[in-house]
N, C-alpha and C positions, 0 to 999 in steps of 0.2 A: 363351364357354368357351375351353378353351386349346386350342391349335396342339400337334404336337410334333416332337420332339426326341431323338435319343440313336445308338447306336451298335448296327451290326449284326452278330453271332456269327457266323465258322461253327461248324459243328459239334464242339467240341473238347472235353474235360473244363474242368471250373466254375474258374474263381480269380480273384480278385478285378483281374489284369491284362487280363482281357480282355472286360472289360467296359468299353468306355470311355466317359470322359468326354465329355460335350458343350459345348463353351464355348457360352455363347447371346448374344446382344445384348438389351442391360434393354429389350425392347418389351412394349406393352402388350398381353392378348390375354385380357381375358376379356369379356364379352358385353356388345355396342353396342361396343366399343372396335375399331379395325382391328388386322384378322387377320391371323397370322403372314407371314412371308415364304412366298412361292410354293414348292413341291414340285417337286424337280427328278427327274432322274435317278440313277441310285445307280451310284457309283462315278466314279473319276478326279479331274481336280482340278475347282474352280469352273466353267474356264470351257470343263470336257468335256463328252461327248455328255449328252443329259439333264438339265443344269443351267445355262438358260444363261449364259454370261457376263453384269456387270453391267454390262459395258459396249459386247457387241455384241445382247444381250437386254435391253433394259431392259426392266423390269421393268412389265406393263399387264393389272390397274392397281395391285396390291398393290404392298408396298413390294420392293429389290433381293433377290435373294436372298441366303442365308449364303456367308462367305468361304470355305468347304472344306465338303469334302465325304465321308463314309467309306467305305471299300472294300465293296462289298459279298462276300458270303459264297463259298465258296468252292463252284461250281453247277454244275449239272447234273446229266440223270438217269444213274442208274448204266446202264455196260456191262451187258451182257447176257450171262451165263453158261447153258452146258448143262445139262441136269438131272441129278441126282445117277439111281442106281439105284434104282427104285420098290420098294411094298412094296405088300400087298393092303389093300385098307379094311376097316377094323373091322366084323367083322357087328352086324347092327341087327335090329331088329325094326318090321317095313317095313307101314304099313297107307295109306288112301286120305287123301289131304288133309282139311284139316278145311274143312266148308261155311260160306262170308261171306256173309251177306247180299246178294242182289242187287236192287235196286230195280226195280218197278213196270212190265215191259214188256223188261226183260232177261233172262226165264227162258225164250224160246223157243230151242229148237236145242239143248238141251243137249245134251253129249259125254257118253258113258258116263264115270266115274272109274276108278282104278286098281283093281285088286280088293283088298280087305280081306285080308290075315293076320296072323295073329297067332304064325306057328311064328319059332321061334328061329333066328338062325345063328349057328354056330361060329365064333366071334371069330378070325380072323389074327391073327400077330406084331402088338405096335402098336412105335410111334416117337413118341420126347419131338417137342415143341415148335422149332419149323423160326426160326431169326434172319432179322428182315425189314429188307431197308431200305426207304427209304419214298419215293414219287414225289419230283419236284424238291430233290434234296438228293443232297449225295457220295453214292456207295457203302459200305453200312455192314456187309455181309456180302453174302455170294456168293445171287445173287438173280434174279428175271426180272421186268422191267418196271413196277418200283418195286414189287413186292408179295412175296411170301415166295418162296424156291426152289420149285418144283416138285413138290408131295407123290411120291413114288413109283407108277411104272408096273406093277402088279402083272404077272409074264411079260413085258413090252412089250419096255423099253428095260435095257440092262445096260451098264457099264463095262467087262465081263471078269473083275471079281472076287468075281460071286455065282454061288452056282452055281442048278440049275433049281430047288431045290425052298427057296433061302436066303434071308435076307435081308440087307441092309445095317446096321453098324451105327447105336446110335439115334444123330441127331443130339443133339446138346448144345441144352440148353433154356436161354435168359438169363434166362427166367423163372423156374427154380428154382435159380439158383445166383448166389450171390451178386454177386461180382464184377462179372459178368456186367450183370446188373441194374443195379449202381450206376453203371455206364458207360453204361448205357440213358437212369438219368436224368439225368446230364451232359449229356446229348445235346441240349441247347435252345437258344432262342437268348431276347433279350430288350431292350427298348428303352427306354432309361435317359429318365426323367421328371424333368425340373428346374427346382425354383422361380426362375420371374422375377423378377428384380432392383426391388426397390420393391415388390412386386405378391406375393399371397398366391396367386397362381394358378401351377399348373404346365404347364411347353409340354414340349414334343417336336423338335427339329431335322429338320424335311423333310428333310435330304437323308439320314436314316440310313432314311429308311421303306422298305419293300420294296415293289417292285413289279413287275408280268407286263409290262415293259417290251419282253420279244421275244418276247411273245403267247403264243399256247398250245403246246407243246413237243411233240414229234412221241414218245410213247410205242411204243417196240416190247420184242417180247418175246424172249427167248429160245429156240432150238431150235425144236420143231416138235410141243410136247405142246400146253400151254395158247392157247385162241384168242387172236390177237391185240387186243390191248386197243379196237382201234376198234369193234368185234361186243358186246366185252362185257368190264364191269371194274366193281368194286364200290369201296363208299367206304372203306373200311380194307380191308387186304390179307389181313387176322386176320378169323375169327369168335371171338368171346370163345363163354366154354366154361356160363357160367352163365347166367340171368335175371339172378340180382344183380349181373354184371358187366357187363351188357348195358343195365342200369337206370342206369351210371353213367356211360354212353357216349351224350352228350347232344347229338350230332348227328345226323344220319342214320344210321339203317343199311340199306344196300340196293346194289343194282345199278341197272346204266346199262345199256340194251341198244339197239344199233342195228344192227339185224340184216343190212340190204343195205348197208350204209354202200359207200363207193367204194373201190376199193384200186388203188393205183399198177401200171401194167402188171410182169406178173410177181408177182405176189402174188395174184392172182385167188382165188377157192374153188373147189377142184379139184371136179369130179361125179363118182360114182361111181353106173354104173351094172351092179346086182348081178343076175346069172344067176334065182335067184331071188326070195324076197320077202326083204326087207330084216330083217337079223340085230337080234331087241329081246330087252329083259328081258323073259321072259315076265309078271311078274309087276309090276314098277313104269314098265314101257314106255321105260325110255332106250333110246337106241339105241347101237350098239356107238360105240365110241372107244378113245382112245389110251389111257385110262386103265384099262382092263378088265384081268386079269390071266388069262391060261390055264392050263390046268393038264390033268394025268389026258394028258400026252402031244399036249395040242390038242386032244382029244376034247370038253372042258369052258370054259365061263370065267364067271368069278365078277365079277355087275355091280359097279361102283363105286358105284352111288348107293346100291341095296339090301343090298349083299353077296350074292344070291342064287347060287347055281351054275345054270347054263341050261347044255343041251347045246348043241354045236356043229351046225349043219346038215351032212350028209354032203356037198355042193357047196359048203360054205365052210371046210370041214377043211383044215387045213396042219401039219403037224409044227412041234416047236421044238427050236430048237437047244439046244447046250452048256448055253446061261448061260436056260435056260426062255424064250425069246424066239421068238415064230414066223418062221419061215425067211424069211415072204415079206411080216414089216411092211412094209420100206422102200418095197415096192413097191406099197400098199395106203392111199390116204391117210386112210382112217379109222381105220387104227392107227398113224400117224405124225403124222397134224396135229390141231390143233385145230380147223380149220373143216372142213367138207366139206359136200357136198350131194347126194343120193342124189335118183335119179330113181324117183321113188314107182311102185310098181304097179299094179293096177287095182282092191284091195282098198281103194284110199286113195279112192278116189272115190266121191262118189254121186253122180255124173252127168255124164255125159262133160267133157273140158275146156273152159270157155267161151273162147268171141273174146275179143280186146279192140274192146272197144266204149265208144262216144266218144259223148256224149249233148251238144249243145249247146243253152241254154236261157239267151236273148238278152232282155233288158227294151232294147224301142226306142221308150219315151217320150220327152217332149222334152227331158230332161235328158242323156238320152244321145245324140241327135243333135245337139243342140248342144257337148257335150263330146269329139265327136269317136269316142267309145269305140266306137260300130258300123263304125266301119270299117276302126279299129286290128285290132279282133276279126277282122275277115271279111278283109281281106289277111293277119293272121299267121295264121288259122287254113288259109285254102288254100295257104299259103309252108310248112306244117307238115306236110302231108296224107303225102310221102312219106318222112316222120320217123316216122309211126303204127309202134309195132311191131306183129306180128302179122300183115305183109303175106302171102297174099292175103285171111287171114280177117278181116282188120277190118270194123269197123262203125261206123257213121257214123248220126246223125240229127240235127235240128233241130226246135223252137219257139222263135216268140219270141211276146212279150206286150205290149198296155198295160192298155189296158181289156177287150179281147177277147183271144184265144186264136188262134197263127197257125200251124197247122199243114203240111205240107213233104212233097207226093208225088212221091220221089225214084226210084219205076223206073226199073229201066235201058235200057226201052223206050222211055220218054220223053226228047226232045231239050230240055226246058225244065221246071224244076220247077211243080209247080202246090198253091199256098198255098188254104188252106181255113180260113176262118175261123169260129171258133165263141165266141157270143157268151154262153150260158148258164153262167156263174160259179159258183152253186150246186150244178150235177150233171154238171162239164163231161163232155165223153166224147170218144173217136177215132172221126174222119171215116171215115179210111181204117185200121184197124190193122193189115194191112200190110205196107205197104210206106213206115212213117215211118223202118223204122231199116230198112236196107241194107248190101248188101258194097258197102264203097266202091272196091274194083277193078272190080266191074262197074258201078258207075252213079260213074264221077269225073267223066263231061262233064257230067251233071245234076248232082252236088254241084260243082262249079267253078262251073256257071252261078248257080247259086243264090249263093254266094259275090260272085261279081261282081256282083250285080246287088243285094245284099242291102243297102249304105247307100242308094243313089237311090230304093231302095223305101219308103222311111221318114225321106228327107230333108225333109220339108215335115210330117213328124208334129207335131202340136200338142198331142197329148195328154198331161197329166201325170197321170194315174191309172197306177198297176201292179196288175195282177192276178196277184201271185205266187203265191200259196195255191191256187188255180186253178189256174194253169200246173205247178206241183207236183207237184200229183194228178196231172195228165194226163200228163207225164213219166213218174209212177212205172208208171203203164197201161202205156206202149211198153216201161219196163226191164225188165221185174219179168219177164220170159221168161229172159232172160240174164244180166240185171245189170251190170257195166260203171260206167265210170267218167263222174257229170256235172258240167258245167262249169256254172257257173250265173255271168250275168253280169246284176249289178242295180247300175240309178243311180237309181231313186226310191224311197222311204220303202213299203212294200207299203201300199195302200190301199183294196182291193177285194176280196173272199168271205172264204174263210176266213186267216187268219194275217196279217189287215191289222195293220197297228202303228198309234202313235201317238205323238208327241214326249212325252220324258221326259229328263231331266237337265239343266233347265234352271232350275230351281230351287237356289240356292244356299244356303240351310237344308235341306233333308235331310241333308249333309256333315256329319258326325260323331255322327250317330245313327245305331240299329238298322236304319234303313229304306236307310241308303245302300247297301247291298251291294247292293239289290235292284236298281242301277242297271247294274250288272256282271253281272244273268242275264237270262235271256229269260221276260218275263210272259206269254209266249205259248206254252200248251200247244201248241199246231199244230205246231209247228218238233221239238219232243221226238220226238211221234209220230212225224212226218214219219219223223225219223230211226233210230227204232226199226225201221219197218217199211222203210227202205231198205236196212237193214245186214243184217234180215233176209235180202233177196233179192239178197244180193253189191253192192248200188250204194254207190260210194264217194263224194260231195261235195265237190269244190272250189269254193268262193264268192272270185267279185271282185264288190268291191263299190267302187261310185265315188260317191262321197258329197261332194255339193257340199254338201249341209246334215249335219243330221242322218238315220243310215241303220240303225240300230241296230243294231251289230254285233254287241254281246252277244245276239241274238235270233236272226240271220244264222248266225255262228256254232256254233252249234248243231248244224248239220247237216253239216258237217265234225267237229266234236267229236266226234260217235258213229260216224261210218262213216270214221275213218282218213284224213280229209280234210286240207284245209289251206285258211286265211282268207290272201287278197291283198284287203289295202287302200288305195286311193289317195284321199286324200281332196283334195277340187279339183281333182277329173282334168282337166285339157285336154291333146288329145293333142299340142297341141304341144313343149308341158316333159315332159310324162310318157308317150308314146307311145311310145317308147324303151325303157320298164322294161318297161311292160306288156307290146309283143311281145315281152320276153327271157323274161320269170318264163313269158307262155303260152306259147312255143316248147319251153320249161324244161320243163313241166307234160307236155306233151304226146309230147316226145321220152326223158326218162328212164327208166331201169331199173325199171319194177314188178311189183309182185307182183300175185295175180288171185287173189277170191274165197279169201283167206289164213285163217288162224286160228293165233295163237300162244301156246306154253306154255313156262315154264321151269320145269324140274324142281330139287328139291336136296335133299341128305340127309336123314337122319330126325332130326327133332329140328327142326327150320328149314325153316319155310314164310314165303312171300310173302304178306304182308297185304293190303296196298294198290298199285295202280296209275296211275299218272301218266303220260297223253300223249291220244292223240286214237286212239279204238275203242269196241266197245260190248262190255263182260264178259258174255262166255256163261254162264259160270259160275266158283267160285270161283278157279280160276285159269286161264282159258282165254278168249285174248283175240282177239276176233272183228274179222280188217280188210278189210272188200272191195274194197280195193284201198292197198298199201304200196307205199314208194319209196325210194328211195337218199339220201333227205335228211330222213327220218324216224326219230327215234329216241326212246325210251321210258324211263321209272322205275319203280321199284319198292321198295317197302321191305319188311324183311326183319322175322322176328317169330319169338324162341326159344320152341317149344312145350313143349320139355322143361326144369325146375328144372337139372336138367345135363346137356351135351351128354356123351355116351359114346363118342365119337369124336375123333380126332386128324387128321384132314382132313372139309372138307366138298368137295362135286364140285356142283357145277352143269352146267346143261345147258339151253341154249336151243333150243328145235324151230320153225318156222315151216315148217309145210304151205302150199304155193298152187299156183297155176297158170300157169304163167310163158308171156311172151307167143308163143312158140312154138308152144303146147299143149303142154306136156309137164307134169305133176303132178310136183310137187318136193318133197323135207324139207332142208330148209338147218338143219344145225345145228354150235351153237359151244357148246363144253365147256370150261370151264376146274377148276382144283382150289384149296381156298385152305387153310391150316390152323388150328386152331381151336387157344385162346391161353387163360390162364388170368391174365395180367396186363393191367390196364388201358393199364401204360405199353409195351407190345406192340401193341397196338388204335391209339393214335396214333402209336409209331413208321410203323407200314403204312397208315396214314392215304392219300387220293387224296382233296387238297383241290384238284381239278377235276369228281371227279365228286361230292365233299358237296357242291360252292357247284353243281352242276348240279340237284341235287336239292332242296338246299333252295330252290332258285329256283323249281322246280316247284309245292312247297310251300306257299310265300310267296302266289303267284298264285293257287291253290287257296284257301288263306286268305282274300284280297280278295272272295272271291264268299259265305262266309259270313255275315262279319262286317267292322266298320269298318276304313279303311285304318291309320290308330294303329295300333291291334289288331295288324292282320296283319305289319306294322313291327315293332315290341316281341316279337312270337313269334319273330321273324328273331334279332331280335338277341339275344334271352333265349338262344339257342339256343348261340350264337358266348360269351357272361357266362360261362352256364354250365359250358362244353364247357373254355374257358382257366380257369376257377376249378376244375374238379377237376383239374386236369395242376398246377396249382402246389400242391396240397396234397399231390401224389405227391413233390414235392420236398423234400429236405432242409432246416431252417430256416434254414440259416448262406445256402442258394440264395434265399428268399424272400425278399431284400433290399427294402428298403422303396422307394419311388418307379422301381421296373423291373415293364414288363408281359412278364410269363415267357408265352413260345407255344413250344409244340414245332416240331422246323425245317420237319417235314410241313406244318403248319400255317400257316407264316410269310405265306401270302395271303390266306388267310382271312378278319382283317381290312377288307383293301381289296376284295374282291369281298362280302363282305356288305353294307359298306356302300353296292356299288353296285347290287346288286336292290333295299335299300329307295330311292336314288334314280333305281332306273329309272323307264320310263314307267308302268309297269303299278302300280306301288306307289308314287310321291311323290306330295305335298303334298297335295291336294283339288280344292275346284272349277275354283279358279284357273289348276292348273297344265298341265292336257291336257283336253282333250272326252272323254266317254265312251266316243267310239267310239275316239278314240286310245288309249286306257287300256285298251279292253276288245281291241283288233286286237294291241296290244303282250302282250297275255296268251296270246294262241292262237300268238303267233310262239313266244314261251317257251316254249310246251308241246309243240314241234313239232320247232322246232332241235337241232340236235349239240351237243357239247361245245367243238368248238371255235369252232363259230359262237357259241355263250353267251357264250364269254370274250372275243370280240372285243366282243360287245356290251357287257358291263356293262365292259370296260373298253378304250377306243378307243385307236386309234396316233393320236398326232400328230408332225407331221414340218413341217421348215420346208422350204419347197422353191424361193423364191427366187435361194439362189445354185446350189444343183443347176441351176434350172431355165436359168441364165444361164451355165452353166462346162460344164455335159454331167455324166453318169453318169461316174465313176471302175471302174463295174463293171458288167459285164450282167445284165439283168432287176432282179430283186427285193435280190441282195445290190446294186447302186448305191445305190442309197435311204440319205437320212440316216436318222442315227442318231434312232431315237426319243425323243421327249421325256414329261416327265411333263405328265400332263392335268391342265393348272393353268393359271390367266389371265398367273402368272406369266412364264410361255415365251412369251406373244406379245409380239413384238415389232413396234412401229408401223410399224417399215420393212420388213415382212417377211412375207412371203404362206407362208399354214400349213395344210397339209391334215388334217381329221382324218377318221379311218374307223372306224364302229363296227360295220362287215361289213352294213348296212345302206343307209348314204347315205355320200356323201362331200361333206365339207361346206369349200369354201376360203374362208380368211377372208385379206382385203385391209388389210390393217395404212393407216393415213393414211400414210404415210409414204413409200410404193413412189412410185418414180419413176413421170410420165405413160406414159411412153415402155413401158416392161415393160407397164403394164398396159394398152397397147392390143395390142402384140403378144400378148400372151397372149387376151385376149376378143377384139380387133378394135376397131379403130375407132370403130367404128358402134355398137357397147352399149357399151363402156368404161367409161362415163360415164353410162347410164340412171342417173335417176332413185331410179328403183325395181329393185332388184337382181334381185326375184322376177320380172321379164322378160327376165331374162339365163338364156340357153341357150350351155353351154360346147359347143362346138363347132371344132373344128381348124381354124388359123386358118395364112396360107400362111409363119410363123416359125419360124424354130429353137425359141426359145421356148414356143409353142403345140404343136409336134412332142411335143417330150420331157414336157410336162404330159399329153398324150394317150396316149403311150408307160408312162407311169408308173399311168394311170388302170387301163389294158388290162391291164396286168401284172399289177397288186392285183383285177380282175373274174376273171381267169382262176384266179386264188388260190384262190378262193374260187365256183366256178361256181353254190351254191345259189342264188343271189340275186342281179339283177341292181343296182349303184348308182349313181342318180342323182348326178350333181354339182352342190352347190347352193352360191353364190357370196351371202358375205356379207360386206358391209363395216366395219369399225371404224365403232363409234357408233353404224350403224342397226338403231331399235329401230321394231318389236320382233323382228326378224330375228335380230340379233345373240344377244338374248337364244334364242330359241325354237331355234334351231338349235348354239350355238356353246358361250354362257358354261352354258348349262342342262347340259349335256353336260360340261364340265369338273368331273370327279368330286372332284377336290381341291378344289377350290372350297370355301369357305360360300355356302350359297343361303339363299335365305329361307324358316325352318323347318328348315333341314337343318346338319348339320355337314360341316365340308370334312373331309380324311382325318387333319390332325396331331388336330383337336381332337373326331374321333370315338374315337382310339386314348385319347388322356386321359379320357373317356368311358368308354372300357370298362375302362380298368384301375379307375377310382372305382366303376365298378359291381363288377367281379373284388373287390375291396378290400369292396366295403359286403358283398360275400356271406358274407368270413371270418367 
């Protein structure tokens, strides 16, 4: 198939001068034939960053790259402007959410709903339709953080030119006025398709293609109404105003929510703690914000979600001033900011606030004392002890298991732990119950000693039976009093009582029948339950699992999936190579910011409810989402579903709530409000487009998909979606614009492309049997459903860097700006004499070109491995060189980037296979693999599919 080619827009009105030409070289490039030249970087000349020279990059192993290169677009996200002067929201007629289906063992605990009415409100002034610009792209009107201005602050926020009881006038709508409009749809960009010379085939010029060459872009917002976009941001900045306009909007539509995400010191979420119970709508429960409008003197204020009017509490009374604005916003940050977080009162609780409580549940078969993992665990876990938050009320327990059951009496009366074994699998029970879980400030010398003494206790264990199912239950007996968060730590296959497994995905005919999917879920009712009734009783799930064989992850799994957990997988643990990640990710696990015994909801206007849910929790009910325990590295999906034929509104308000118990003990609501405004033009919808958080969501998606049905399947749904979404934006276009061999994308959109194509070549979604084991396929699916936004984007599309002569001339700049210039991820850029780091926020992978001097590459490894053999026994390691210094320096710099995740460094050499391949060229998303298209000849691809839809 073809490669491509062509020139890239910025944002400018349409004419036939700025669309440029692409000279190509007559090569050949359609299928079996070699594939176009390598994908550089965008912008400057040949031989600038990103493309490299052909003659200091030669070209490995495709052929050189093109002689020029075209400038790319003119970028970045727009400045951030203040918010104009608010207006009230439209009354609605506000009633309880509509009930979703909840499956089979998710209907216990439910939350009362909002109460049902059906009285009218008196409709506010309204306001036309608000000019949006859109993520990554110029500033296209006056805006906050690529999404529309800022609906109006009803009473809040004033300029000085409205007075208490006025409003602003309307904004001007692009959508109903002409002009306006036609400049709307000028506004694209488009990459010129040209037939090869001899050849009936059409390519594309790599160096016009766009790509997230300096990763994912720090989004902030303006002023101090709308939460900052890391809490919460949705996939277009617009809600369309119809069903049928909502029916033509064929990507997502939803929100991203991560509600603890980390914030730069000084940015924090300020707490407010209120004299008395915390100010709600009486009637649809948001709680007060910046968006609420007062009125009747202060006496009143009218919800933004409902419109309702609530009185004001007599101790939360404040006059307003002049311009209707209460005297004492500034001072108030839940009528000034978008985040805050109110310290709940004792209405909020049904039962006092629990500890943090740490549950360790250790498999010490022979797979794991031989792999080292028992005593990786038991030095980080006592190096970790005075990381626990919650200090003095923490709590602490242990089992471990293989064939029996080994339970841990940790009084603090006692000078030495005493282990009690229990051998009955079918009905295990507690020895002592106890004193297995403990304050571990009162009993640290017995949890230390137990610690220390914990690998030599089971260094000579021969048994390879695990009784996980067993050890489980008995687990859940000690938690289920307080609940708490368990670690659960498995190196063999479960093979005794209940929820033993059994090898599966070893068969290469079930691949691309009905039955494959079955490989990506768990056959094991045990694991479901298990998790039902853990999430039940606040216990949250974290599984490591070290998997020298097969360990069935999709089954594993499981148990994080419903209780808010997270899957770490190492497959081939030995702690020598990987001993290192593992105590970071547990030190990671065990020391971050969580929430306790949480439950979240987000609210939003009438007319638009939340359908579906995407991440790791168990749904309480139709929109109440259950996590016994949340993290700073956890973030969620949702997609969005118009109830009404037509929205009767001119803003919608959102509102995320997360109740927990933070490790303090104090009961918390952390909530983040934002406002967006609803749009009656499609070409509005993708102007405010956030093709970071569509390609987040459809990645969610996608993986969800793989567990239905076959991986094809869930491929082609991806991409249907991306056909789709660009074939109705060019029929919004004028014909003299829908020029024949250009694939028209709106500038929102301009990535879209290249991150679609790389969830279907991630791990979780390519090829078949061949291409990953099950449990790599099925670990890569739980990291998706878990990670950030910006960790997604490093993933599906990695930094590569050469570092070579960095590494041999010094940093030109400190920390992170020294670093070369990024390249594009293509075989193109390696060059044989040239050592290249690539990072896909998971591993860091250096590959050793033939070509590097001896001399570099002992300084850099050492001596003594240089030259193994076998690469996969090479452990990077700081070696006593300048050279090794500053590779180490560079390493440290990109971990602390990025602290979710700690990444190995894995050294592969030019030629060795199957290294090379499984680590290095499988990961070069430009590429053609086998089965797959590289990026010039999936963009030809999708404009023939764009084209076959006309």
């Amino acid at each position: 198939m073809a490669g491509p080619s062509g020139a890239f827009l910025p944002p400018s009105s349409f004419s036939p001068s700025n669309l440029a030409s692409v000279a190509l070289s007559g090569q050949e490039n359609s299928q079996g034939s070699p594939r176009s030249g390598s994908a550089g970087g965008v912008g400057g000349p040949a031989q600038g960053p990103g493309y490299g020279s052909p003659t200091r990059f030669p070209a490995y192993p495709g052929p050189p790259p093109p002689s020029g290169v075209f400038p790319p677009p003119s970028g970045g996200r727009p400045t951030f402007s203040n918010p104009s002067q608010a207006l009230p929201p439209p009354g609605v007629q506000f009633g309880s959410p509509s009930q979703q289906s909840v499956s089979e063992g998710q209907q216990y605990n439910s939350m009362p709903q909002s109460p049902k009415s059906s009285s009218t409100i008196p409709q506010p002034p309204q306001f036309s339709s608000l000019n949006l610009p859109q993520y990554g792209a110029p500033p296209l009107s006056q805006g906050f953080y690529g999404g529309p201005p800022p609906p109006p602050i009803p009473g809040q926020y004033s300029d000085g030119q409205v007075g208490k009881y006025s409003h602003p006038p309307p904004a001007s709508s692009y959508g109903g006025n002409y002009p306006q409009a036609q400049g709307l749809v000028e506004d694209f960009q488009s990459l010129a398709l040209v037939s090869v010379l001899g050849s009936p085939d059409i390519t594309v010029d790599p160096a016009t293609l766009p790509r997230p060459l300096d990763g994912a872009e720090e989004v902030k917002p303006s002023g101090n109404l709308n939460c900052h976009p890391r809490y919460l941001r949705l996939t277009t900045n617009a809600m369309p105003n119809a069903q049928s306009l909502a029916s033509r909007w064929y990507l997502p539509l939803g929100a991203v929510v991560h509600p603890l995400a980390e914030a730069p010191p000084g940015e924090e979420v300020p707490v407010v703690n209120f004299v008395g119970t915390i100010v709600r709508c009486r009637r649809c429960r948001t709680y007060i914000n910046a968006f609420v409008m007062f009125t009747d003197g202060g006496r009143r204020w009218r919800c933004n979600v409902c419109s309702l009017l609530n009185e004001v509490p007599v101790d939360y009374y404040c006059p307003l001033d002049e311009n209707g604005r209460r005297r004492d916003a500034d001072e108030r940050p839940e009528l000034s900011r978008g985040s805050v977080e109110f310290v709940a009162p004792t209405e909020y609780m049904v039962r006092p606030p629990m500890p943090p409580v740490y549950f360790f549940l250790i498999d010490v078969s022979l797979s794991a004392v031989k792999s080292g993992m028992i005593k990786v665990a038991a030095e980080t876990i006592k190096a970790s002890l005075d990381k626990l938050p919650g200090f003095p009320r923490t709590q602490i327990g242990f089992v471990t298991f293989d064939s029996t059951l080994h339970f841990y009496n940790l009084k603090s009366s006692l000078t030495q732990p005493q282990m009690m074994v229990v051998a009955d699998l079918d009905d295990p029970f507690l020895p002592l119950p106890d004193d297995l879980l403990v304050n571990l400030s009162e009993s640290r010398t017995v949890v230390d000693a137990l610690l220390d003494s914990l690998p030599s206790m089971f260094e000579k264990n021969l048994t390879i039976e695990s009784a996980l199912g067993p050890a489980l239950k008995a687990t859940f007996m000690v938690m289920s009093q307080l609940g708490g968060k368990l670690l659960l730590f498995q190196s063999t296959l479960p093979s005794l009582g209940s929820g033993r497994l059994k090898l599966r995905g070893d068969n290469p005919l079930i691949y691309g029948t009905e039955k494959e999917c079955l490989l990506r879920v768990s056959e094991e009712h045990f694991y479901k339950q298990m998790a039902a009734d853990f999430s039940k009783y606040q216990i949250a799930v974290d599984t490591y699992i070290f998997g020298e064989r097969y360990a069935d992850v999709a089954s594993l799994g499981v148990l994080p999936k419903y209780t808010g957990g997270q899957v770490y997988y190492y497959p081939a643990f030995q702690a020598r190579f990987h001993g290192e990640k593992f105590s970071y990710d547990l030190t990671r696990d065990l020391s971050r910011e969580t929430a306790w015994e949480a439950v979240m909801r987000i609210r939003c206007g009438k007319g638009v409810r939340f359908s579906t849910f995407h991440g790791h929790f168990m749904l309480r009910s139709a929109d109440l989402m259950a996590l016994p325990a949340v993290d700073c590295d956890k973030a969620f999906a949702m997609q969005l579903q118009l109830e009404d034929t037509v929205l009767p509104l001119q803003t919608i308000y959102f509102q995320v709530a997360l109740l927990y118990t933070s490790s303090i003990g104090e009961r918390r609501i952390r909530v983040h409000t934002m406002a967006t405004p609803v749009v009656k033009d499609l070409l509005e919808l993708y102007k405010a487009a956030d093709v970071d958080a569509i390609t987040f969501l459809m990645s969610r998606l996608a993986v969800e998909k793989t567990l239905q049905t076959k991986l094809e399947d869930a491929r082609q749904a991806c991409q249907q979606r991306l056909v789709r979404s660009l074939r109705e934006y060019s029929k919004l276009l004028s014909v003299q614009h829908r020029s024949s061999n250009r694939l028209i994308y709106p500038e929102s959109l301009k990535l879209l492309p290249i991150y679609t194509l790389a969830i279907l070549k991630s791990l979780a979604l390519r090829g078949g049997f061949g291409d990953c084991t099950p449990d790599e396929r099925s670990a890569m699916g739980f990291e998706i459903m878990t990670m950030s936004i910006p960790r997604l984007l490093k993933l599906l599309y990695p930094s590569l860097i050469r570092l070579d002569e960095y590494l041999i001339q010094g940093p030109k700049a400190d920390g992170l700006a020294g670093l070369p210039t990024p390249l594009a991820v293509s075989s193109g850029n390696l060059d044989p004499r040239g050592a290249f780091l690539l990072n896909d926020g998971l591993r860091f992978v250096l590959w050793l070109g033939k070509g590097l001097p001896t001399e570099f590459v002992k300084d850099l490894l050492g001596p003594e491995v240089a030259f193994t053999a076998d690469s996969s026994q090479i452990a990077v390691v700081e070696q006593e060189t300048a050279i090794s210094k500053r590779l180490m320096s560079v390493l440290q710099a990109l971990r602390q980037s990025c602290p979710a995740v700690y990444q190995l460094c894995t050294v592969v050499r030019q030629g060795e296979q199957p290294r090379e391949g499984t680590f290095m060229l499988s990961n070069l998303l430009e590429d053609r693999t086998a089965g797959a298209n590289g990026y010039a000849e999936f963009v030809v691809q999708i404009y023939r599919q764009v084209s076959q839809l006309s």
